[in-house]
NUROMAR-245455 format. One record per residue: x, y, z of N, C-alpha, C, O, CB in turn. Coordinates in nm, 4 decimals, decimal comma. Last residue first. Glycine has a CB too. Layout:
// NUROMAR-245455
X Y Z X Y Z X Y Z X Y Z X Y Z
...
// end
This chain:
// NUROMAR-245455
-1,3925 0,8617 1,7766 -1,3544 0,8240 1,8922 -1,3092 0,9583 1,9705 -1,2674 0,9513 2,0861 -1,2494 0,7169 1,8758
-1,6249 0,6231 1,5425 -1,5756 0,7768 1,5727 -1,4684 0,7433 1,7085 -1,4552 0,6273 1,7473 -1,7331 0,9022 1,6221
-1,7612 0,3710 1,4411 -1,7834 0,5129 1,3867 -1,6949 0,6602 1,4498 -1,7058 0,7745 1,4053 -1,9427 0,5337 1,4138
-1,5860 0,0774 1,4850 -1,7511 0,2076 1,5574 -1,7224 0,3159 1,4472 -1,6269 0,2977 1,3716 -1,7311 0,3171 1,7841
-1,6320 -0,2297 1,3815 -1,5636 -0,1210 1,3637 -1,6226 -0,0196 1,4262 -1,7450 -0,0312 1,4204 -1,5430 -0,0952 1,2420
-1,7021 -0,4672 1,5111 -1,5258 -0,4829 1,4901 -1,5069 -0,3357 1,4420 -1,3918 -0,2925 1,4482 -1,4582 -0,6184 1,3512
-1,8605 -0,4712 1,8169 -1,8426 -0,4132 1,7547 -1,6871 -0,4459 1,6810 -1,5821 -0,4524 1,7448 -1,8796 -0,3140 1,8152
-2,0097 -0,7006 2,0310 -1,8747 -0,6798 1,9841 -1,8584 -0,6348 1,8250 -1,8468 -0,7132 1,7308 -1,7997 -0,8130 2,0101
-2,2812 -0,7344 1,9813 -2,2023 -0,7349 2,1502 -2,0836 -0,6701 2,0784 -2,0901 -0,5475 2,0871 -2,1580 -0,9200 2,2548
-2,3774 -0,6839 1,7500 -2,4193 -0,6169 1,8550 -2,3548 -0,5894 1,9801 -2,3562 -0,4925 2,0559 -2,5100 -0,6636 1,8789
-2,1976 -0,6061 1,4886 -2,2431 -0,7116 1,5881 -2,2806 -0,6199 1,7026 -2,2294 -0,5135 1,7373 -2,1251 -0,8296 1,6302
-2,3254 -0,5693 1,1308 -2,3228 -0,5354 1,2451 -2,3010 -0,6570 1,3842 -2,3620 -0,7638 1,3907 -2,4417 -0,4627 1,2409
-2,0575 -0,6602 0,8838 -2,1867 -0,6558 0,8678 -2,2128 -0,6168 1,1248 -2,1318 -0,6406 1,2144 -2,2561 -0,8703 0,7485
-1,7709 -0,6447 0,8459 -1,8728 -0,5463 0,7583 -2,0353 -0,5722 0,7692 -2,1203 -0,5251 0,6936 -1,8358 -0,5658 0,5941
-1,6025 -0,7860 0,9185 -1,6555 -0,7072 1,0245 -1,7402 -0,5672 0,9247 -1,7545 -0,4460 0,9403 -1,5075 -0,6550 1,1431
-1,5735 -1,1173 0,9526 -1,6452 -1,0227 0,8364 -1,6688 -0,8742 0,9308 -1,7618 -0,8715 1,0113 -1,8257 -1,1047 0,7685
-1,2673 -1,2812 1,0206 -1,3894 -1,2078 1,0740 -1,4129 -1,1457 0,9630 -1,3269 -1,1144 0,8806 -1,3794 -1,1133 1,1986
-1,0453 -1,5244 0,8986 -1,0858 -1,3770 0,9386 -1,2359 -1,3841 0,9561 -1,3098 -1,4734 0,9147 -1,0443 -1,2586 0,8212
-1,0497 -1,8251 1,1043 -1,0841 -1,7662 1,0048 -1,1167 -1,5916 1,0112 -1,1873 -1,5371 1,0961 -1,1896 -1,8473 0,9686
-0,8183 -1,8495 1,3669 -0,9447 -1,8710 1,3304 -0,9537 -1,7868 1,1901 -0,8760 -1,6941 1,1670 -1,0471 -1,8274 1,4487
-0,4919 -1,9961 1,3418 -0,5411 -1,8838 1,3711 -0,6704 -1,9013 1,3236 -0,6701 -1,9742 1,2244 -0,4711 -1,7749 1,3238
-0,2027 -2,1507 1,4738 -0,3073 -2,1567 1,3819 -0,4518 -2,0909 1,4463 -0,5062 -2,1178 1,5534 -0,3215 -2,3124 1,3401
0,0908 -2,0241 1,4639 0,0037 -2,0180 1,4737 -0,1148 -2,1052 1,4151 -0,1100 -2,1250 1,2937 0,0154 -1,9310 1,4624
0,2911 -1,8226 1,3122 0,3385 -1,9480 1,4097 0,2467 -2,0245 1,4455 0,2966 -2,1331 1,4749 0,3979 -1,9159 1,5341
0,1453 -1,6178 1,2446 0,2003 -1,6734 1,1557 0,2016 -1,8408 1,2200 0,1372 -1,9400 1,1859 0,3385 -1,5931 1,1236
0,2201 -1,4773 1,4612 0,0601 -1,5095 1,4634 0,0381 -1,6025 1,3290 -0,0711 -1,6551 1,3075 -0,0454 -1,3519 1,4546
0,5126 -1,3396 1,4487 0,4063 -1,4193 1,5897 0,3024 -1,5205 1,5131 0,3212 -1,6421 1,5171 0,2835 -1,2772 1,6968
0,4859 -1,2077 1,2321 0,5643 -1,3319 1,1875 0,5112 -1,4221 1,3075 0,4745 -1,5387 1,2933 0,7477 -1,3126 1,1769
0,2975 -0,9668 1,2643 0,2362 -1,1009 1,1340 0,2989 -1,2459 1,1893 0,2383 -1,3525 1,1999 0,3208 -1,0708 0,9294
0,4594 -0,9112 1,4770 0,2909 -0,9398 1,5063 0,2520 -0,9907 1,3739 0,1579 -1,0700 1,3781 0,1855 -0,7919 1,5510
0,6333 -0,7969 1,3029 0,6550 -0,8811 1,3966 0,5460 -0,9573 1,4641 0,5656 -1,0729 1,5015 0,7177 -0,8197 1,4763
0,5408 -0,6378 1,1200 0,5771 -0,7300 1,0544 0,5886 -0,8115 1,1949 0,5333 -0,9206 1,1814 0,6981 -0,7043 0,9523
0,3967 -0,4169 1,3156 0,3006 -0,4800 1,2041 0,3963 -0,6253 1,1866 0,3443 -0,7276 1,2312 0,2822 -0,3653 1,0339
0,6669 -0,3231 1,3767 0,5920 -0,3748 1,5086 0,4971 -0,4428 1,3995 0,5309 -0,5610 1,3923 0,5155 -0,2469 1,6414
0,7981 -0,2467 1,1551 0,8727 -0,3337 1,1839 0,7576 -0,4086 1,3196 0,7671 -0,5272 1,3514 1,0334 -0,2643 1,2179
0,5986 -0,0205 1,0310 0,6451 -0,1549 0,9859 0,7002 -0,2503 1,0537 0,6583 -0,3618 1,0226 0,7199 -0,1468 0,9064
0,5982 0,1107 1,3120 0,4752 0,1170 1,2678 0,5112 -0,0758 1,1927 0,4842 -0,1866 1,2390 0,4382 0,2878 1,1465
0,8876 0,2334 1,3003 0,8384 0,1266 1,3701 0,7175 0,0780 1,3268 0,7365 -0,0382 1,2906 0,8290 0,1538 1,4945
0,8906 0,3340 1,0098 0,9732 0,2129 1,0218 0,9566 0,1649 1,1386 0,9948 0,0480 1,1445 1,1082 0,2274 1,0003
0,7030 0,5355 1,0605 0,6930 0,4226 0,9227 0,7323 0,3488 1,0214 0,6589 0,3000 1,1073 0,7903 0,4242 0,7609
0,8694 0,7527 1,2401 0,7060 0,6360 1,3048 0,6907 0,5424 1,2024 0,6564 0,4351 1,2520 0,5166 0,7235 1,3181
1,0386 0,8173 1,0814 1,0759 0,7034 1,1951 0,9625 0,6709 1,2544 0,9519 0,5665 1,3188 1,1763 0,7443 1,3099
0,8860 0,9602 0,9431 0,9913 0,8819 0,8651 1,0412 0,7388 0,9712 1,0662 0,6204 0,9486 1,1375 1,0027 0,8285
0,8001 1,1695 1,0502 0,7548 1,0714 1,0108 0,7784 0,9247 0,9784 0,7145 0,8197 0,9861 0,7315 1,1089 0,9536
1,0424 1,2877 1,1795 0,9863 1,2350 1,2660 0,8982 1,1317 1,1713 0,9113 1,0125 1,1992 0,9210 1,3363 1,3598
1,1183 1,3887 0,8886 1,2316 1,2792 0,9616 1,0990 1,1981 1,0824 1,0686 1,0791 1,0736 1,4102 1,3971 1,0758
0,8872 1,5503 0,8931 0,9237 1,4329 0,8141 1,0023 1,3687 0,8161 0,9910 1,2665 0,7484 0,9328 1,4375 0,7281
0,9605 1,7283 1,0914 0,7976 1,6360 1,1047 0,8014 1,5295 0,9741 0,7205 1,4372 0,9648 0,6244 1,7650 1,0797
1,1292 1,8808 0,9902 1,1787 1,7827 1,1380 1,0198 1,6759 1,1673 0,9961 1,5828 1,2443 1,2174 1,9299 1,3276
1,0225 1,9745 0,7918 1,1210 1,8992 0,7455 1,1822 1,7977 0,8882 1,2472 1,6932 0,8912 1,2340 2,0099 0,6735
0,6749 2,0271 0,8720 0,7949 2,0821 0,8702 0,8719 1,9535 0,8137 0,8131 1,8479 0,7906 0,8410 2,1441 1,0142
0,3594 1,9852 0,7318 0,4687 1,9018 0,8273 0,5729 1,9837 0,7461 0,5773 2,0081 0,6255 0,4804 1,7004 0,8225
0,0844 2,2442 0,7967 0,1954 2,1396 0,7022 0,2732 2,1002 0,7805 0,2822 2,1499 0,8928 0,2859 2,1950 0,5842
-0,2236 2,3414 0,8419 -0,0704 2,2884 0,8602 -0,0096 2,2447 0,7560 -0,0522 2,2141 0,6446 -0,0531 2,1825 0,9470
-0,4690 2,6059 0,8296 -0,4327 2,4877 0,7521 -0,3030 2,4881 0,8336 -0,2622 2,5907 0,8881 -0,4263 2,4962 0,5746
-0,7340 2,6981 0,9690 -0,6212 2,7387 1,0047 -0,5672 2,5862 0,9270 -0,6136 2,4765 0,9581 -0,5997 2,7819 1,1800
-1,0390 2,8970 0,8416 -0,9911 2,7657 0,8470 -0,8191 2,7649 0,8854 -0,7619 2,8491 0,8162 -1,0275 2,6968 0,6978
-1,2851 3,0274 1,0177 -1,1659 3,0713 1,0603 -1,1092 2,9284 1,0204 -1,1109 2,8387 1,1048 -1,1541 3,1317 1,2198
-1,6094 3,0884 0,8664 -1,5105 3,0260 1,0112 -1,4115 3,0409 0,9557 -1,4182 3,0700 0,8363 -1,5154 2,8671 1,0789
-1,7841 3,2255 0,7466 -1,7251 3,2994 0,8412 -1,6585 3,2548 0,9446 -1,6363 3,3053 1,0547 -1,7967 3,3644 0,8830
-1,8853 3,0489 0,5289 -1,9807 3,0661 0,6285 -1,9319 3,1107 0,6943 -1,9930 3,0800 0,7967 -2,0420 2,9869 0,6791
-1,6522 3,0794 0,3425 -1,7779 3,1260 0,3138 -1,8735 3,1441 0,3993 -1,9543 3,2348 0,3793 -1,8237 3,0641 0,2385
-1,3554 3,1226 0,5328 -1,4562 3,0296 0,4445 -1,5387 3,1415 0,4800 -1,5353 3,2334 0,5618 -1,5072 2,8530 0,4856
-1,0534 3,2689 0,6039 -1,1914 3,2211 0,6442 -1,3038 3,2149 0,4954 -1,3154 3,2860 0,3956 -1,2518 3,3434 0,7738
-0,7605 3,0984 0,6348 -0,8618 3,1400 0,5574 -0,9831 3,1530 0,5853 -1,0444 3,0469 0,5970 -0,8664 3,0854 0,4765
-0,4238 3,0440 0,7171 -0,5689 3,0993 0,7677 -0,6526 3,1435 0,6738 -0,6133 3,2463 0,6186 -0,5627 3,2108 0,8578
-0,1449 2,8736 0,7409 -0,2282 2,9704 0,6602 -0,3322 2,9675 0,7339 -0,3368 2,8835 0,8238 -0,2595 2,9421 0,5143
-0,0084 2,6882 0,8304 0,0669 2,7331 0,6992 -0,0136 2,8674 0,6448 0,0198 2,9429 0,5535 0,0649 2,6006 0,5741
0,1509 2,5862 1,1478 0,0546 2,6859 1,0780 0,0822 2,7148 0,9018 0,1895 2,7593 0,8610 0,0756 2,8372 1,1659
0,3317 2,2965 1,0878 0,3560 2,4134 1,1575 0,2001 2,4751 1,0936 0,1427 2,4149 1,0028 0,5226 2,5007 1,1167
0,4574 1,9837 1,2877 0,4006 2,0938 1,2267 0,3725 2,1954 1,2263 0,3685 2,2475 1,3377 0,3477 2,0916 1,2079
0,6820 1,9062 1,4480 0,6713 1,8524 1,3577 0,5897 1,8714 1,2464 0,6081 1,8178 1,1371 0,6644 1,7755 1,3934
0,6855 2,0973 1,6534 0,7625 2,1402 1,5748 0,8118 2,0694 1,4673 0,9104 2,0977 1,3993 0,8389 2,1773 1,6322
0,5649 2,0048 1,9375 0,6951 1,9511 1,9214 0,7939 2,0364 1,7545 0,9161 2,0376 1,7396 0,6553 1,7573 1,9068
0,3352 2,1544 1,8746 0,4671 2,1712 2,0083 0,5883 2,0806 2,0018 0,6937 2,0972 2,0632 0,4067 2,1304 2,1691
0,2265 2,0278 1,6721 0,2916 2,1202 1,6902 0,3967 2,1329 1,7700 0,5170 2,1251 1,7452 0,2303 2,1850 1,7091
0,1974 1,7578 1,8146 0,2671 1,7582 1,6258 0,3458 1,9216 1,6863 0,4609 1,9388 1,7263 0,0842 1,7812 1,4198
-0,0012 1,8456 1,9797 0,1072 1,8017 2,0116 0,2412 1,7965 1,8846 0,3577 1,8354 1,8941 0,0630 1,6746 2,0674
-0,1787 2,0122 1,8476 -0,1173 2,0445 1,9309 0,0189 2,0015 1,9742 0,1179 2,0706 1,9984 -0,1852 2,0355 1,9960
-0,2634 1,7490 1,6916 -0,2467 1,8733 1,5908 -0,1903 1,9383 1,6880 -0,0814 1,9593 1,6346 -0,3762 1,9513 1,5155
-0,3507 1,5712 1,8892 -0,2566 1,4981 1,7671 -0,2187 1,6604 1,7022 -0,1036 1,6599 1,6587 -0,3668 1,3601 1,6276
-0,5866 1,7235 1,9617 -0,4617 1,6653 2,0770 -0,3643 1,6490 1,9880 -0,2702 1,7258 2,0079 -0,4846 1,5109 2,1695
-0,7823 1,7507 1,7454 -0,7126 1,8567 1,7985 -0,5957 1,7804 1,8760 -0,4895 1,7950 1,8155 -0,8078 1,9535 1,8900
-0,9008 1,5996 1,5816 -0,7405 1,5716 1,5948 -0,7000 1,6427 1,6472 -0,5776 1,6521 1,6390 -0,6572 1,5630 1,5009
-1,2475 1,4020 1,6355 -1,1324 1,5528 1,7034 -1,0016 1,4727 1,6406 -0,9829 1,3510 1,6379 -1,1142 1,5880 1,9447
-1,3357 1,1793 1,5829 -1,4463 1,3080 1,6037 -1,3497 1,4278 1,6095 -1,3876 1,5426 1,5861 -1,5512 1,3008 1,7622
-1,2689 0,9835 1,3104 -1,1910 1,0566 1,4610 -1,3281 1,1992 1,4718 -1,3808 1,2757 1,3909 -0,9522 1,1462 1,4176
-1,2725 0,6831 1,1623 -1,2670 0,8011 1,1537 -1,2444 0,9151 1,3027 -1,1807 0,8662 1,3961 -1,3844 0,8124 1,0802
-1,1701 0,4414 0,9288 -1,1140 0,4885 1,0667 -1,1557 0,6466 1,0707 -1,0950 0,7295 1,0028 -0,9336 0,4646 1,0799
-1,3290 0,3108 0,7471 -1,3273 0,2398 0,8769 -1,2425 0,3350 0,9838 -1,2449 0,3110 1,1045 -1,2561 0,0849 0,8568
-1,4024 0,4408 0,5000 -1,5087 0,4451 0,6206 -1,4738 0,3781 0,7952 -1,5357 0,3834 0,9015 -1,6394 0,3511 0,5541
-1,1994 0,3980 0,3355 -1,3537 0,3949 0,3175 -1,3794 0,3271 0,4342 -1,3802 0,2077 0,4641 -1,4183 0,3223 0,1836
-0,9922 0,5337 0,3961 -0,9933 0,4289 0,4864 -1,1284 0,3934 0,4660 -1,1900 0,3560 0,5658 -0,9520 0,4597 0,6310
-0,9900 0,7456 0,2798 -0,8639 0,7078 0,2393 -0,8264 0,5350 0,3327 -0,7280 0,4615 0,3413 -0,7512 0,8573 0,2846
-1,1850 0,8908 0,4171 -1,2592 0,8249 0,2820 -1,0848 0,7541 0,2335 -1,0883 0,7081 0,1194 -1,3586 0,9841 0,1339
-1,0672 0,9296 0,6614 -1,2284 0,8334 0,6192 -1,1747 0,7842 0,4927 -1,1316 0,6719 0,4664 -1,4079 0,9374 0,5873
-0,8766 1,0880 0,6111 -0,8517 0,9575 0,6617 -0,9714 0,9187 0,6455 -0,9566 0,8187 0,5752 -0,7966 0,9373 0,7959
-1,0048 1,3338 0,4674 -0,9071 1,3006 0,4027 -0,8942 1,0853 0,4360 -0,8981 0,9923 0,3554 -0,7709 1,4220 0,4681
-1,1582 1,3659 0,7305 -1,1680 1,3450 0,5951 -1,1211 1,2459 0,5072 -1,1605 1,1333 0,4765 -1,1315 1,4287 0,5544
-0,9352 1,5009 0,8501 -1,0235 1,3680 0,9438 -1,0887 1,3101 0,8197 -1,0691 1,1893 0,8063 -1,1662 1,4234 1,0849
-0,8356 1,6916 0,7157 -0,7495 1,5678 0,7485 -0,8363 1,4491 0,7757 -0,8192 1,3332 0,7381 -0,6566 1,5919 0,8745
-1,0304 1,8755 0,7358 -1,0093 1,8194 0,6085 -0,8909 1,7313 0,6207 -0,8453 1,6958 0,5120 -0,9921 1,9245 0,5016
-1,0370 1,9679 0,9794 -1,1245 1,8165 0,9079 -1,0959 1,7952 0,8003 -1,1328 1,6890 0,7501 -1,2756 1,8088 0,8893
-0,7756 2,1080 1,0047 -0,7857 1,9911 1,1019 -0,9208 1,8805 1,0262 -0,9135 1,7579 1,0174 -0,8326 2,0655 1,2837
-0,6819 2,2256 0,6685 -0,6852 2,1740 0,8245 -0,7459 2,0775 0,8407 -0,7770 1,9860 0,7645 -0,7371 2,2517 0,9207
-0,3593 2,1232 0,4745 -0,4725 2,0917 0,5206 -0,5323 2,1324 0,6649 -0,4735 2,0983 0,7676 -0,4669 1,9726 0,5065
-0,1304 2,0891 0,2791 -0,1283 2,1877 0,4146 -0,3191 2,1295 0,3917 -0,3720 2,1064 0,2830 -0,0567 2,4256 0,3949
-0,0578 1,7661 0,1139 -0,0896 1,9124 0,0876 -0,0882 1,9933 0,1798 0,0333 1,9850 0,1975 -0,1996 1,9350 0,0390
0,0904 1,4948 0,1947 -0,0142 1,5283 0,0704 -0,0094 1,6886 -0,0138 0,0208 1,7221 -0,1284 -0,1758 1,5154 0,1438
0,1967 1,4919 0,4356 0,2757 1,5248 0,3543 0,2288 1,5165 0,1918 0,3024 1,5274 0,0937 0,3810 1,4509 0,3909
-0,0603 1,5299 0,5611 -0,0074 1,6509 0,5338 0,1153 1,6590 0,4346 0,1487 1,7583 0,3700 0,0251 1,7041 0,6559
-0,1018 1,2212 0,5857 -0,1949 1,3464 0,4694 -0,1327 1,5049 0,4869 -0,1746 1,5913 0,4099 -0,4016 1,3644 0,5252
0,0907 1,1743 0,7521 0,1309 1,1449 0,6376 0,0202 1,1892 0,5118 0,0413 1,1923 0,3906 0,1626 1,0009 0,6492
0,0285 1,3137 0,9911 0,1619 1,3163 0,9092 0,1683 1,2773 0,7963 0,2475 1,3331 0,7203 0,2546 1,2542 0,9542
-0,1445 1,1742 1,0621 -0,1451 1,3280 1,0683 -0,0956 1,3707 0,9691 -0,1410 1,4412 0,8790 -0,0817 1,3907 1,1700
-0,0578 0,9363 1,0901 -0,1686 0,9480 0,9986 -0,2133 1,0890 0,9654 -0,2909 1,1222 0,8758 -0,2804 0,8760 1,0526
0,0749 0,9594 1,3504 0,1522 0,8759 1,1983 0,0891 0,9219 1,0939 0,1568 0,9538 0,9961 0,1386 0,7005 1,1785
-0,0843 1,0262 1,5117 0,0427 1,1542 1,4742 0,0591 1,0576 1,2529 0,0555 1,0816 1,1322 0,2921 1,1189 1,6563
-0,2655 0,8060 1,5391 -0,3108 0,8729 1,4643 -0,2025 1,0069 1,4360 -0,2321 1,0860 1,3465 -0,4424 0,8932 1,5147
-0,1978 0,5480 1,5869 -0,1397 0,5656 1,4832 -0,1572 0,7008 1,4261 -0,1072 0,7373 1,3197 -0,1730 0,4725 1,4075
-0,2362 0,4876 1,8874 -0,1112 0,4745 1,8449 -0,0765 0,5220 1,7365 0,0418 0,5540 1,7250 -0,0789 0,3708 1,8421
-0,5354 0,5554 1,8101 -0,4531 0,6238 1,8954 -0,2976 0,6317 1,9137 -0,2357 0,7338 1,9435 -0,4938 0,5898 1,9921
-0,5803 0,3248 1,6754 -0,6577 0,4515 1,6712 -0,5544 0,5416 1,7387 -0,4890 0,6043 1,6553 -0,8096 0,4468 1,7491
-0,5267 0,1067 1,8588 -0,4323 0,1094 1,7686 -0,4754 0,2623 1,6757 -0,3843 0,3053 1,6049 -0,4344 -0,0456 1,6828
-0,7293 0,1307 2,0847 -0,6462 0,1606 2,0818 -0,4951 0,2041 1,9484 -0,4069 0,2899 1,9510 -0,6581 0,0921 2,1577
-1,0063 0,1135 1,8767 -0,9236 0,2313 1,9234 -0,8084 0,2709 2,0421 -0,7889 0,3839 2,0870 -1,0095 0,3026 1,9457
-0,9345 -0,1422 1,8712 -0,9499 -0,0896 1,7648 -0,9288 0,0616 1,7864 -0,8451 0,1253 1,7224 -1,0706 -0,1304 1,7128
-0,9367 -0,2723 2,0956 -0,8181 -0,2782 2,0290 -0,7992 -0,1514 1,9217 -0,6982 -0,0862 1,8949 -0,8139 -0,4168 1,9609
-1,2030 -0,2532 2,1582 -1,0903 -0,0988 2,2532 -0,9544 -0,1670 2,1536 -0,8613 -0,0871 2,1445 -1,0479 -0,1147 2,5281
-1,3635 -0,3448 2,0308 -1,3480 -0,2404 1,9912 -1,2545 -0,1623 2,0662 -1,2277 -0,0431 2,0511 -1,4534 -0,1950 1,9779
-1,3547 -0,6145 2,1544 -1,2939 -0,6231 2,0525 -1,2685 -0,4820 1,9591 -1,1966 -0,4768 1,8593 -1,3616 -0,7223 1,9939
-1,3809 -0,5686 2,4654 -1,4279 -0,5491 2,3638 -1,3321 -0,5802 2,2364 -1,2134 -0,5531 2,2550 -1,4736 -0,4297 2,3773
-1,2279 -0,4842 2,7026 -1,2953 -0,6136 2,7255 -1,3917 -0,6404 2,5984 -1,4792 -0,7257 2,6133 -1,3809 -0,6097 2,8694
-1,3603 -0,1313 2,7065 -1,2293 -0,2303 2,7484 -1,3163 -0,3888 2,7403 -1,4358 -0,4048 2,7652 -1,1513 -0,1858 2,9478
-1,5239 0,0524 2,6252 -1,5073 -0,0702 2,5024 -1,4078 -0,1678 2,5641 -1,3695 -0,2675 2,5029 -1,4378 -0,0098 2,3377
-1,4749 0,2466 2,7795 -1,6522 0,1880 2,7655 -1,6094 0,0805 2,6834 -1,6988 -0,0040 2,6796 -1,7953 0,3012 2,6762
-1,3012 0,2906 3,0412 -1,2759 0,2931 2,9171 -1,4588 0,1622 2,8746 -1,5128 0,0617 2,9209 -1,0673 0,2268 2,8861
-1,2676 0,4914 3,3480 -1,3277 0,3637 3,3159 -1,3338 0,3916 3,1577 -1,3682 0,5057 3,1267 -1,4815 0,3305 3,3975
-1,0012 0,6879 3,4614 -1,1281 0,6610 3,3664 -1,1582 0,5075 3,3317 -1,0750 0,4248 3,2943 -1,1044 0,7377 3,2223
-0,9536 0,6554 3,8830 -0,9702 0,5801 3,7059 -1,0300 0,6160 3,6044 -1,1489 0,5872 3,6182 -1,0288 0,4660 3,6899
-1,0860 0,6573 4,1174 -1,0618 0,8062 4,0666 -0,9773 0,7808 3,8994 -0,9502 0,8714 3,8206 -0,9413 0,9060 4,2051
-1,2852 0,4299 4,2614 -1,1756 0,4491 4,2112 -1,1619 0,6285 4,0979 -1,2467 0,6763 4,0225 -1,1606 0,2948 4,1309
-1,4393 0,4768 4,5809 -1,4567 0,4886 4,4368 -1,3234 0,5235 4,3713 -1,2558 0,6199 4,4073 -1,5634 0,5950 4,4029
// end
């Protein structure tokens, strides 16, 4: 028995989807913090409804640790709310906005190169991925 995580969407039109989920989500950290100090759901939030509805994340904890430890964000505050949780807000430091700054310009330059590819091309009609598919999900709900 292979000692592998087996990935449930590989061979899906949904593991693209959360793969590129995963490539983008520091980028996306980053760039609602350079909004306001926010915590962790009121980011996940923030990306729903700033993506009506198509990209949302059950957890940013990994993305909010790592940001940190590297010192691209920092703690800005602690508040505990009305129902007695403990809200811990961030902000992106000035080294988390250079860092931002250089995920854009690959982010852009890998997007524009994968347009100018597929460009070359003759390519099937976009997909409606607003209505449900059963085998091949184009959007899921969480990850």
């Amino acid at each position: 028995m292979s000692d592998k995580k087996t990935n449930k969407t590989s061979g899906t039109p949904a593991s693209i989807h959360e793969s590129l989920k995963k490539a983008t989500t520091e980028l996306l950290v980053l760039f609602v913090l350079r909004q306001k100090p926010m915590y962790t759901y009121e980011m996940m939030q923030a990306i729903e409804e700033m993506s009506e509805g198509k990209l949302t994340f059950n957890t940013l904890y990994q993305a909010i640790y790592r940001l940190q430890s590297f010192q691209y964000i920092r703690e800005h505050g602690k508040v505990i709310s009305a129902d007695n949780r403990t809200r811990i807000y961030f902000t992106i430091t000035d080294t988390g906005e250079h860092y931002f700054r250089q995920l854009l310009a690959q982010y852009r330059s890998f997007t524009a190169t994968m347009a100018q590819i597929l460009a070359q091309g003759e390519l099937p009609p976009e997909e409606d991925c607003s209505h449900d598919h059963s085998n091949f999900p184009c959007n899921d709900q969480g990850a």
